[in-house]
Every structure is written in C-alpha cells, then in structure tokens.
MOPAC internal coordinates of N, CA, C and O (Angstrom, degrees):
PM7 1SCF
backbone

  N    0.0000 0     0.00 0     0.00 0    0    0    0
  C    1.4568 1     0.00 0     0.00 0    1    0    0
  C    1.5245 1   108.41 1     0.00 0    2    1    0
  O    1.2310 1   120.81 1   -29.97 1    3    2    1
  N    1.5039 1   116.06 1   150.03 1    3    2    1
  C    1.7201 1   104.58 1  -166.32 1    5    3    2
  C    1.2046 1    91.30 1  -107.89 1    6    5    3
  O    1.2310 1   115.00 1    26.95 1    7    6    5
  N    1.1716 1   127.08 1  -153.05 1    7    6    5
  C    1.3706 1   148.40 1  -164.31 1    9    7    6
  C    1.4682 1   120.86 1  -108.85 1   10    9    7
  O    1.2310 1   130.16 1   164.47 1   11   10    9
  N    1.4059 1    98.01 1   -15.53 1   11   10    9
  C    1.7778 1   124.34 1   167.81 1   13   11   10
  C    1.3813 1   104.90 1   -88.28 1   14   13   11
  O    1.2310 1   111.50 1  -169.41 1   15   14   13
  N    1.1134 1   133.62 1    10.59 1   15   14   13
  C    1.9904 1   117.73 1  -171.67 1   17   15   14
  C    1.6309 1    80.91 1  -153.22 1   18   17   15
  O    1.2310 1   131.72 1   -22.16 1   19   18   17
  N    1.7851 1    94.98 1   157.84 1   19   18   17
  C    1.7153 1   108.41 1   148.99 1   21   19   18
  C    1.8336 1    80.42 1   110.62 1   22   21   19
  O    1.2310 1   134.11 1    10.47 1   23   22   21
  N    1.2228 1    90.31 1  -169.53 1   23   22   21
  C    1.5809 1   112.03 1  -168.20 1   25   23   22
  C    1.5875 1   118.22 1   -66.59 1   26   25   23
  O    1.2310 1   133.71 1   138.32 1   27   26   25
  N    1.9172 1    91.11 1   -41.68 1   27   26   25
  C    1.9075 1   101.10 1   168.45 1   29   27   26
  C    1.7340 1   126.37 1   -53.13 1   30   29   27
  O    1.2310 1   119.23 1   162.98 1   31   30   29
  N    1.0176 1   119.07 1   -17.02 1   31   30   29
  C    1.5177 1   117.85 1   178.08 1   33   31   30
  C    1.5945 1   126.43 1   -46.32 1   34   33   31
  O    1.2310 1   125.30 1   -56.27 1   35   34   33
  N    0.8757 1   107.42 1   123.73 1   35   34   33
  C    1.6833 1   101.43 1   178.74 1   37   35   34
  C    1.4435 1   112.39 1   -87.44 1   38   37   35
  O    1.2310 1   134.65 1   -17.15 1   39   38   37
  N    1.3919 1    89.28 1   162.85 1   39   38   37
  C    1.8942 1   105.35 1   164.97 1   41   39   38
  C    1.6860 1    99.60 1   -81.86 1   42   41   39
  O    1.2310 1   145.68 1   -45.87 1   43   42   41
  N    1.8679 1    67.68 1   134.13 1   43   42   41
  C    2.3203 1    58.02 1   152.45 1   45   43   42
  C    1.3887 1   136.99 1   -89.54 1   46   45   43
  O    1.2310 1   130.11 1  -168.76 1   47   46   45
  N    1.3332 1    98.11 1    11.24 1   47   46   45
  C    1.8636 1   115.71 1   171.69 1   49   47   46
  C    1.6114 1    83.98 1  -130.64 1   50   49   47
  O    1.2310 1   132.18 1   -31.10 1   51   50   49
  N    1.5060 1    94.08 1   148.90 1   51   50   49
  C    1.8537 1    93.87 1   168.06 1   53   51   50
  C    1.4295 1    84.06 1   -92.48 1   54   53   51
  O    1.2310 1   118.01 1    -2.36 1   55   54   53
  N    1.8097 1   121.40 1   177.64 1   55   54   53
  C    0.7790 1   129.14 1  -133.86 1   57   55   54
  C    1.9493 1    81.97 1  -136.17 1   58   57   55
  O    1.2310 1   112.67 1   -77.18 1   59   58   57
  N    1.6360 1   131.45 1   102.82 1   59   58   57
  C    1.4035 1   106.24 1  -161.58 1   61   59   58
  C    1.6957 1   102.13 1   -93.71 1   62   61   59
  O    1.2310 1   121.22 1   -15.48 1   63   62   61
  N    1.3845 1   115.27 1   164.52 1   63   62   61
  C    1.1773 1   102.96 1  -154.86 1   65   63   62
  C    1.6341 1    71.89 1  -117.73 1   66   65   63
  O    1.2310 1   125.01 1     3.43 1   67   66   65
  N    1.8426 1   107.99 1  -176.57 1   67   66   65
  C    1.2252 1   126.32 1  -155.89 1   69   67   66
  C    1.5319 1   108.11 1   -86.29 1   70   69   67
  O    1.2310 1   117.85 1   168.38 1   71   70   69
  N    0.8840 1   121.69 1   -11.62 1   71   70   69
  C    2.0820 1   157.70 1  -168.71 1   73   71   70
  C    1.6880 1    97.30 1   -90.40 1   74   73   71
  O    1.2310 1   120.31 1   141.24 1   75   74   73
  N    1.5843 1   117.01 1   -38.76 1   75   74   73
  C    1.6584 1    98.58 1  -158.04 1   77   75   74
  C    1.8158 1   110.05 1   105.98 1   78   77   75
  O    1.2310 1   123.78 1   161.34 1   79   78   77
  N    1.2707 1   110.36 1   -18.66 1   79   78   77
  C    1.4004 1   111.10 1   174.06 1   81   79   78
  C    1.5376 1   108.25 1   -74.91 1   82   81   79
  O    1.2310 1   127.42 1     1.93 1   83   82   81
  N    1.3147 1   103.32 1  -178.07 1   83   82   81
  C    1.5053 1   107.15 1  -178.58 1   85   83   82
  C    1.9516 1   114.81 1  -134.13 1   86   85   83
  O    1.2310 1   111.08 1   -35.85 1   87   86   85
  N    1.0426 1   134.39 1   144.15 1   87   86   85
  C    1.3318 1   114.67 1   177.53 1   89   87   86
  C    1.4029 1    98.05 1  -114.67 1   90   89   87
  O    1.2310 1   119.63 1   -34.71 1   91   90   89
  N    1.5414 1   118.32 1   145.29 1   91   90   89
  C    1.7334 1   114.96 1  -167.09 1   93   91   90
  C    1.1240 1    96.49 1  -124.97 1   94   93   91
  O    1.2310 1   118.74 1   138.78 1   95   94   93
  N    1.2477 1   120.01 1   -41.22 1   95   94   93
  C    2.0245 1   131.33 1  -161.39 1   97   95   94
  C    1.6028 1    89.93 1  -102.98 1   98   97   95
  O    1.2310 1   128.84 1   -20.63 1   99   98   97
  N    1.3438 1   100.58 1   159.37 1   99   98   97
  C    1.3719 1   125.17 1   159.97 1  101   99   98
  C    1.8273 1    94.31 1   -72.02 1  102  101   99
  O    1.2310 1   109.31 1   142.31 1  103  102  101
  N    1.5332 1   137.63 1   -37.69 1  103  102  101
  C    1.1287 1   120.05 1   176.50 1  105  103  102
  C    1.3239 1   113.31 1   -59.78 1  106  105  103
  O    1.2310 1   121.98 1   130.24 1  107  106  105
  N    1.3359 1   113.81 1   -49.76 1  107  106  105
  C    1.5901 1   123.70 1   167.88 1  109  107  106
  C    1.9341 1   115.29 1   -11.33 1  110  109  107
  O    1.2310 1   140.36 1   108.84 1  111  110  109
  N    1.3893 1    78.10 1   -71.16 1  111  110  109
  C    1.6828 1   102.99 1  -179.26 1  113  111  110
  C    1.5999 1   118.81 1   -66.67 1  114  113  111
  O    1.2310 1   123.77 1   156.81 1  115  114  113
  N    1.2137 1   110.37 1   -23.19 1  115  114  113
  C    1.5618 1   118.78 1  -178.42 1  117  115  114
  C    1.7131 1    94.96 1   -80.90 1  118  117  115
  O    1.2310 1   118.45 1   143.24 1  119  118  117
  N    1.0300 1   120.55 1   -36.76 1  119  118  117
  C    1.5495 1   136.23 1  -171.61 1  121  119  118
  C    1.3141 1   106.63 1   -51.45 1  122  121  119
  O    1.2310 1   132.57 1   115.29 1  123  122  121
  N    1.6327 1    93.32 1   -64.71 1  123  122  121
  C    1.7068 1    94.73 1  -161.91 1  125  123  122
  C    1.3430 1   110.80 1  -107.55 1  126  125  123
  O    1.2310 1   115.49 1  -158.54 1  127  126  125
  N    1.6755 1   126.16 1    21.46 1  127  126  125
  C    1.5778 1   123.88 1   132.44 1  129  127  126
  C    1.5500 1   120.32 1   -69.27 1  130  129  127
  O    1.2310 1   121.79 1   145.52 1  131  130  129
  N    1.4384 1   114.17 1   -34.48 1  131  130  129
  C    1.3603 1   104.18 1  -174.88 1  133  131  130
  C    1.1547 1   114.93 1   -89.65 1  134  133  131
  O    1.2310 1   116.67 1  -169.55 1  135  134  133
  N    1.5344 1   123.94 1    10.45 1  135  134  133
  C    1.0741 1   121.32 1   179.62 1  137  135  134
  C    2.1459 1   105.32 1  -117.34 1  138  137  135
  O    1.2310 1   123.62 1  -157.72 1  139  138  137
  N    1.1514 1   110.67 1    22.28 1  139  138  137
  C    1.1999 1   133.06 1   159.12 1  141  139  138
  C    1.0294 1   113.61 1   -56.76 1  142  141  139
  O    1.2310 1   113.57 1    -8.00 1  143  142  141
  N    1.5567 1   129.77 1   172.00 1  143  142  141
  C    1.4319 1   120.43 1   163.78 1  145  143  142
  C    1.4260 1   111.32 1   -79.07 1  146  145  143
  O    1.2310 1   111.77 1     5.51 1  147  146  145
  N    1.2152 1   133.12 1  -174.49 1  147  146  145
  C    1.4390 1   143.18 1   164.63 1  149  147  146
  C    1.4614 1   117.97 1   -60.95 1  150  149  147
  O    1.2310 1   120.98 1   110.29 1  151  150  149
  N    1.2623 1   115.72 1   -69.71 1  151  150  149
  C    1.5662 1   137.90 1   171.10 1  153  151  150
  C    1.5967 1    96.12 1   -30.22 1  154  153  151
  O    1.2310 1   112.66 1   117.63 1  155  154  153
  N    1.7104 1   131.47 1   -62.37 1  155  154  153
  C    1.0174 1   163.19 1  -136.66 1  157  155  154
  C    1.8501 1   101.57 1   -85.04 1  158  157  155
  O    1.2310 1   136.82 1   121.70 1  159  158  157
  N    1.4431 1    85.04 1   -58.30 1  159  158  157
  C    1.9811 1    81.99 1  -170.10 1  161  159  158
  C    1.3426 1    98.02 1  -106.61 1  162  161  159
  O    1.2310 1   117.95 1  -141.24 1  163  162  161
  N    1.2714 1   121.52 1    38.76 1  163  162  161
  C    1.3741 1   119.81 1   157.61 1  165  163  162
  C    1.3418 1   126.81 1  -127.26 1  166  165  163
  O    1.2310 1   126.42 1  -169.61 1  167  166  165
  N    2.0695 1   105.25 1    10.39 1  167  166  165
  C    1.6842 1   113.87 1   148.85 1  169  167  166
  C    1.1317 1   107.48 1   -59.45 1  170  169  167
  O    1.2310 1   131.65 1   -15.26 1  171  170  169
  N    1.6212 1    95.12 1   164.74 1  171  170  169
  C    1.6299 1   102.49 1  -171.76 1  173  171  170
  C    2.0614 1   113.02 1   -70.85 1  174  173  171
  O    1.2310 1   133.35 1   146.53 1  175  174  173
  N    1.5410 1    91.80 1   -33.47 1  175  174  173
  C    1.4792 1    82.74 1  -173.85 1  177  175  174
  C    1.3444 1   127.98 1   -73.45 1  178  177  175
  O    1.2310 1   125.49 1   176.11 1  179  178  177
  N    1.7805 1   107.05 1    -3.89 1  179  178  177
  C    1.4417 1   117.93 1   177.99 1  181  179  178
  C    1.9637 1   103.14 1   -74.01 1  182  181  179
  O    1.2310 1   125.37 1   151.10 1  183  182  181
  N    1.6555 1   107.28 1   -28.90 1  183  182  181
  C    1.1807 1   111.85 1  -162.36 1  185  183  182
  C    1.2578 1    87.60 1  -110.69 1  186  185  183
  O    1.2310 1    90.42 1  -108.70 1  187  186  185
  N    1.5425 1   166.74 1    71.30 1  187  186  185
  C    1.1419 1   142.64 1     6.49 1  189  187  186
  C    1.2210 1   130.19 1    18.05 1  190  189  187
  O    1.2310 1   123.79 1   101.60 1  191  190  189
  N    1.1823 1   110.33 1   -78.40 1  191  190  189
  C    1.9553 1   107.08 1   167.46 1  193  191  190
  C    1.2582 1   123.72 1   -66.10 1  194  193  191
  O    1.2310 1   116.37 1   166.65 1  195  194  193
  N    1.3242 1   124.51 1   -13.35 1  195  194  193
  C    1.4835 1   121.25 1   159.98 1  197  195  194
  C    1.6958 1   107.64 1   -59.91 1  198  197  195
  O    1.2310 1   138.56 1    95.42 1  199  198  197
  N    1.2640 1    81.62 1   -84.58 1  199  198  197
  C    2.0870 1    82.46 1   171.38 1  201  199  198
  C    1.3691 1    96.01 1   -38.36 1  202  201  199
  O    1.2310 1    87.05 1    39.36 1  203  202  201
  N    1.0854 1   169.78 1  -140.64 1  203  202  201
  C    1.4302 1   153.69 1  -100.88 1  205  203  202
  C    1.5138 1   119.63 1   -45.10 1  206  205  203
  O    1.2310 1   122.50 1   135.68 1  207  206  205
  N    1.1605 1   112.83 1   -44.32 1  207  206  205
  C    1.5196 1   125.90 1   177.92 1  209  207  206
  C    1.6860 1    95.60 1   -61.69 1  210  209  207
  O    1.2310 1   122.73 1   116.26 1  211  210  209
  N    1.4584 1   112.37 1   -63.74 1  211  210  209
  C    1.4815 1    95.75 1  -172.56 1  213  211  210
  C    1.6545 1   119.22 1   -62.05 1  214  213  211
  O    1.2310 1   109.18 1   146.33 1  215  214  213
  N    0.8915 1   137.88 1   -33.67 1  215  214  213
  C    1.4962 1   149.95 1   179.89 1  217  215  214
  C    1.5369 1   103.14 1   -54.15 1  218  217  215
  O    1.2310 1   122.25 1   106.13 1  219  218  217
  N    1.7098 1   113.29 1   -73.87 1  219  218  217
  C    1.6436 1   105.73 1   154.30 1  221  219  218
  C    1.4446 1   127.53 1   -36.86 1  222  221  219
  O    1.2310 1   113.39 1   122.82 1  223  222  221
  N    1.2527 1   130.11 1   -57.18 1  223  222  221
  C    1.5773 1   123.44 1   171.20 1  225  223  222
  C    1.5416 1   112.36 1   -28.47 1  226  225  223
  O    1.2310 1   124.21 1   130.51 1  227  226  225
  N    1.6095 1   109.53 1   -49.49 1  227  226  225
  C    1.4202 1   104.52 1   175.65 1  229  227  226
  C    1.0471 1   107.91 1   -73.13 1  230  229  227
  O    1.2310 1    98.97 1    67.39 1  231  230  229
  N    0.9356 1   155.41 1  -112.61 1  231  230  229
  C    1.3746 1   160.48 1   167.44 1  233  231  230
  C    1.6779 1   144.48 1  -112.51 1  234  233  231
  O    1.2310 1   127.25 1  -151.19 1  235  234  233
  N    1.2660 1   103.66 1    28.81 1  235  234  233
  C    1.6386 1   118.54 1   173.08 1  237  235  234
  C    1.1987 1   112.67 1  -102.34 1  238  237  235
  O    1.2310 1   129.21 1    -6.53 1  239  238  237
  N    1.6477 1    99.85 1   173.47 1  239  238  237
  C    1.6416 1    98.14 1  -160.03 1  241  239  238
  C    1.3270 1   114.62 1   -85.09 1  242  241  239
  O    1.2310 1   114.28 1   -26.20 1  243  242  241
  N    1.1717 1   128.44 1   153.80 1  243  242  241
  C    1.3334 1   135.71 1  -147.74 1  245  243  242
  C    1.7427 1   102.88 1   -93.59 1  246  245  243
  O    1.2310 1   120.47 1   174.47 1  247  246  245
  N    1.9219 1   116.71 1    -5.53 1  247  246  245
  C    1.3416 1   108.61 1   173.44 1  249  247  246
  C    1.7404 1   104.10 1   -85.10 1  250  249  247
  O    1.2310 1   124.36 1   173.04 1  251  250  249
  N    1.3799 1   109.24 1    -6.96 1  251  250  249
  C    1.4676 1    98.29 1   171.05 1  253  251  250
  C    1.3796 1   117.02 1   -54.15 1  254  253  251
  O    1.2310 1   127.24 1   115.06 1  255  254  253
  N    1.6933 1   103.67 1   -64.94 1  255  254  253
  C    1.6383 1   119.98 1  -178.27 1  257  255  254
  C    1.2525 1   117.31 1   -63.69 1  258  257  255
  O    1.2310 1   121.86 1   170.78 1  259  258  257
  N    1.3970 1   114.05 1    -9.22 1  259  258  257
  C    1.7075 1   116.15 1   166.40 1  261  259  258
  C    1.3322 1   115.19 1   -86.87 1  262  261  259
  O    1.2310 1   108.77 1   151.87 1  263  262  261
  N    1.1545 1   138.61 1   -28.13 1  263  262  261
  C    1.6094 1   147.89 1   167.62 1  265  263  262
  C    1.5312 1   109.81 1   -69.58 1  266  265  263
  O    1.2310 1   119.01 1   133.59 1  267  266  265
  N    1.0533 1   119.50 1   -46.41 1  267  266  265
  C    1.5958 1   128.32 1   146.70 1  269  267  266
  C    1.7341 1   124.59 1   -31.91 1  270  269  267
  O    1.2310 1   136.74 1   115.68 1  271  270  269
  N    1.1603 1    85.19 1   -64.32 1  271  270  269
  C    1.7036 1    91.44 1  -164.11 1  273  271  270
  C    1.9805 1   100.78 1   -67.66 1  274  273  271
  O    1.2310 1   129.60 1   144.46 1  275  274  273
  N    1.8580 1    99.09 1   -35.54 1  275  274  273
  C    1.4864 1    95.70 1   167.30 1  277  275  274
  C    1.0637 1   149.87 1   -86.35 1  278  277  275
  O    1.2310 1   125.88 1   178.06 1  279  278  277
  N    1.5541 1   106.30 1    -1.94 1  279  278  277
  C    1.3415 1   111.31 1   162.27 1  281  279  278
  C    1.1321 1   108.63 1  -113.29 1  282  281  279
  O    1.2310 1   112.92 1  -133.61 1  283  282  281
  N    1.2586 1   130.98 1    46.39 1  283  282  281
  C    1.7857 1   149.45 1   138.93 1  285  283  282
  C    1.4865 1    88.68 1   -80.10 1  286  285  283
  O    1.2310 1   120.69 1   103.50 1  287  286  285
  N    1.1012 1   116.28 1   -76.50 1  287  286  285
  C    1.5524 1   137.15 1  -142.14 1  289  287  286
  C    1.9644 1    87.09 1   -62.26 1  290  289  287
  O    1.2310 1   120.78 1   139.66 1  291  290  289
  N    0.9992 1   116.12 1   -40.34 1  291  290  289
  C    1.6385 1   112.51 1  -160.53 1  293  291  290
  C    1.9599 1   104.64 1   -98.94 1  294  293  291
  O    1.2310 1   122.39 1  -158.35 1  295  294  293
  N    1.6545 1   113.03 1    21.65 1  295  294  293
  C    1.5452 1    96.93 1  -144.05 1  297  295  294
  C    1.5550 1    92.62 1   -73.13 1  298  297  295
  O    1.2310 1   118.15 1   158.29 1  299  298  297
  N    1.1660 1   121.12 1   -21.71 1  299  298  297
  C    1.4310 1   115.40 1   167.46 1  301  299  298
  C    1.3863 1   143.03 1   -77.62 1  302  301  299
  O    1.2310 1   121.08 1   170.13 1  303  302  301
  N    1.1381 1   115.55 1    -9.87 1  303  302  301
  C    1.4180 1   122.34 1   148.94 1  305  303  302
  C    1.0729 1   118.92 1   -38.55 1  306  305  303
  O    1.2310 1   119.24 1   -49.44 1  307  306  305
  N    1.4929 1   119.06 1   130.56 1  307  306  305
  C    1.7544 1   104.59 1   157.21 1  309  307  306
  C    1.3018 1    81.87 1  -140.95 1  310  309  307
  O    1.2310 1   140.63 1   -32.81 1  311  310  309
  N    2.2493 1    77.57 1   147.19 1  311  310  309
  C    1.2037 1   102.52 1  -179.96 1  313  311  310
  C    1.8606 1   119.13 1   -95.37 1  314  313  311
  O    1.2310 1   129.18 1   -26.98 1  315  314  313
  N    1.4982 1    99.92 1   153.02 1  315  314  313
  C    1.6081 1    87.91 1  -155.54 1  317  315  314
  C    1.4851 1    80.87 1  -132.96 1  318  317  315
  O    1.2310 1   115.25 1   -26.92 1  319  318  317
  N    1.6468 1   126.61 1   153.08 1  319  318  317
  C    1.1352 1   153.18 1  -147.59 1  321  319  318
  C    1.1415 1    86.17 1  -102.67 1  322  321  319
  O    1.2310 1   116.23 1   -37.53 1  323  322  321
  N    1.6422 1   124.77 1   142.47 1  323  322  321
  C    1.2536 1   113.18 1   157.29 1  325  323  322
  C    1.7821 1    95.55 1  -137.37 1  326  325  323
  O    1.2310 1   127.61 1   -41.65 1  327  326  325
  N    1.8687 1   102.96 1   138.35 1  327  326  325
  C    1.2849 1   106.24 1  -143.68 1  329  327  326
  C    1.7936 1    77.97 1  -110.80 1  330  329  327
  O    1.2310 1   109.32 1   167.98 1  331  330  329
  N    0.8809 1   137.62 1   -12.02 1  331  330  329
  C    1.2370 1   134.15 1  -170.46 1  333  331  330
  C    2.1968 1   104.83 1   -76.12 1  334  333  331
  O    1.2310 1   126.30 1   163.66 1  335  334  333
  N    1.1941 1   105.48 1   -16.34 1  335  334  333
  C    1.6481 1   106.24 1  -178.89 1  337  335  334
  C    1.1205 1   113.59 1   -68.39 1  338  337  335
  O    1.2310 1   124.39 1   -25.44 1  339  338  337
  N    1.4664 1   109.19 1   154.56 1  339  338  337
  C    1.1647 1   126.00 1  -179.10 1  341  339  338
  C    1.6744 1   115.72 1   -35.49 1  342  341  339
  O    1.2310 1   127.86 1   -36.03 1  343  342  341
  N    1.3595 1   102.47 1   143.97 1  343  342  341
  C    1.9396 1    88.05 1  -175.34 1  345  343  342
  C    1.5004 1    96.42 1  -107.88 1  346  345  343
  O    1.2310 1   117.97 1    -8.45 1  347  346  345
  N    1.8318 1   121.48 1   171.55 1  347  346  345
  C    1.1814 1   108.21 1  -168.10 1  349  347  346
  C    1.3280 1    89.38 1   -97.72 1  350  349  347
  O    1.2310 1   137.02 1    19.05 1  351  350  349
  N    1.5222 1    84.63 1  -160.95 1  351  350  349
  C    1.6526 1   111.92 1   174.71 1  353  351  350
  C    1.1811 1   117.51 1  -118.87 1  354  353  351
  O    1.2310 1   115.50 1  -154.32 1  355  354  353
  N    1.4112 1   126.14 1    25.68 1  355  354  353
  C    1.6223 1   145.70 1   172.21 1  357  355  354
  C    1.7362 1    99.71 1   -65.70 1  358  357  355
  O    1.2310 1   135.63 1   -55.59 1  359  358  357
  N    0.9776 1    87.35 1   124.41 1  359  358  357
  C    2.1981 1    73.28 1   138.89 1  361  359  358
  C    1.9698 1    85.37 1    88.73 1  362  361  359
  O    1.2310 1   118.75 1   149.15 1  363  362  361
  N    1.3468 1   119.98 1   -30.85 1  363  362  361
  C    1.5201 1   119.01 1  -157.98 1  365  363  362
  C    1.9946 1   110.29 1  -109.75 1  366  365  363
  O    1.2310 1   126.39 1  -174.97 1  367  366  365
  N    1.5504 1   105.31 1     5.03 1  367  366  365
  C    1.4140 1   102.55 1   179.22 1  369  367  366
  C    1.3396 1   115.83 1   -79.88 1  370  369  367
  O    1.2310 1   116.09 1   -63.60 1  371  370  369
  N    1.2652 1   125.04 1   116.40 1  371  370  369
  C    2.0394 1   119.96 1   176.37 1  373  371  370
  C    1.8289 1    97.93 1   -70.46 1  374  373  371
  O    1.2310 1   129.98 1   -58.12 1  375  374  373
  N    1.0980 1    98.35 1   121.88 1  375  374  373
  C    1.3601 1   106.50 1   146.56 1  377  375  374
  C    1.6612 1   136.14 1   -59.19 1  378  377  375
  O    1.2310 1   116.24 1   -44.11 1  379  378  377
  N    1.1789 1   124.74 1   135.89 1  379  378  377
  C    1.6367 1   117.50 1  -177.89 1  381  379  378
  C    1.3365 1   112.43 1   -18.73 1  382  381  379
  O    1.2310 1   133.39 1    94.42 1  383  382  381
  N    1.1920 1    91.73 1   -85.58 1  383  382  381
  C    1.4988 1    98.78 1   170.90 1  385  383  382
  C    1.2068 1   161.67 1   -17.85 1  386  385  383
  O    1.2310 1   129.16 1   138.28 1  387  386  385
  N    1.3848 1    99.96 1   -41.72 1  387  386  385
  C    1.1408 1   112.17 1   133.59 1  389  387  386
  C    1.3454 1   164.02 1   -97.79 1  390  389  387
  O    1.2310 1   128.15 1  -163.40 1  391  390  389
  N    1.2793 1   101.92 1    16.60 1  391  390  389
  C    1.6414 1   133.72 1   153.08 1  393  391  390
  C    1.4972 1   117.31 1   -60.69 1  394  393  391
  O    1.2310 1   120.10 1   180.00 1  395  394  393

C-alpha cells in the first residue's frame, strides 16, 4: 500500500471541528465519528460520511469524504438568503451597440 491510499490520506483543507481541533486524515475523521455517541453517529448524514470515508480509504478523492464529514458537522445550520447584499453587475452591462 503507498502513501497515496489507506486511512493516512489527507484533506486538502483539514476539516475544523466545533472544539478548535482539526481533522487532517481520513483516520482523523474515522476516529472522531466513532467516537460520537450512538444516538449521534447513527443519523443518516453521519452514515453518509462514513460511506465516504470508506470509499476514499480505497481510493477516491478525499473532497468526497470532506463534504460528507461537513455537512454532518453543519446539518443544523440553515442557510438563509440575505437579500439586502450587494447586487452584482452581471446581467446589467450595455453593449456598444446598443448605446
């Protein structure tokens, strides 16, 4: 096994946890789901990121099991629109031409 596959692989972002810790390895992350409570790592989105972590161990890319492991970690967040931001400038340039 090389040094590119298996449990040692890193993220290419560590993954920061809610504590101030950091998760770097897919072992990292295997660590501190199973060391969750029961109730806890047996929602579905925790077991989502399990299956991701294991799939990467073999050989997939490790932003799978990182999108996984973070939207476990974030499932309560919600994200809320905020209509008051700056608006772009897409969509609003006149062309010559039509000047």
């Amino acid at each position: 096994m090389t040094s590119k596959a298996g449990w040692q692989r890193k993220f290419e972002d560590p993954i920061p946890l809610p504590d101030g810790r950091k998760l770097v390895t897919l072992r990292d992350a295997a660590d501190y789901i199973t060391s969750l409570p029961k109730k806890e790592s047996d929602l579905l989105e925790w077991q989502a990121a399990i299956e991701a972590l294991m799939l990467c161990s073999r050989g997939g890319h490790t932003m799978m099991a990182r999108i996984g492991v973070m939207r476990a970690l974030n499932r309560h967040v919600e994200r809320v629109f905020n209509p008051d931001r700056k608006e772009t400038h897409w969509g609003k340039r006149k062309l010559k031409r039509d000047q």
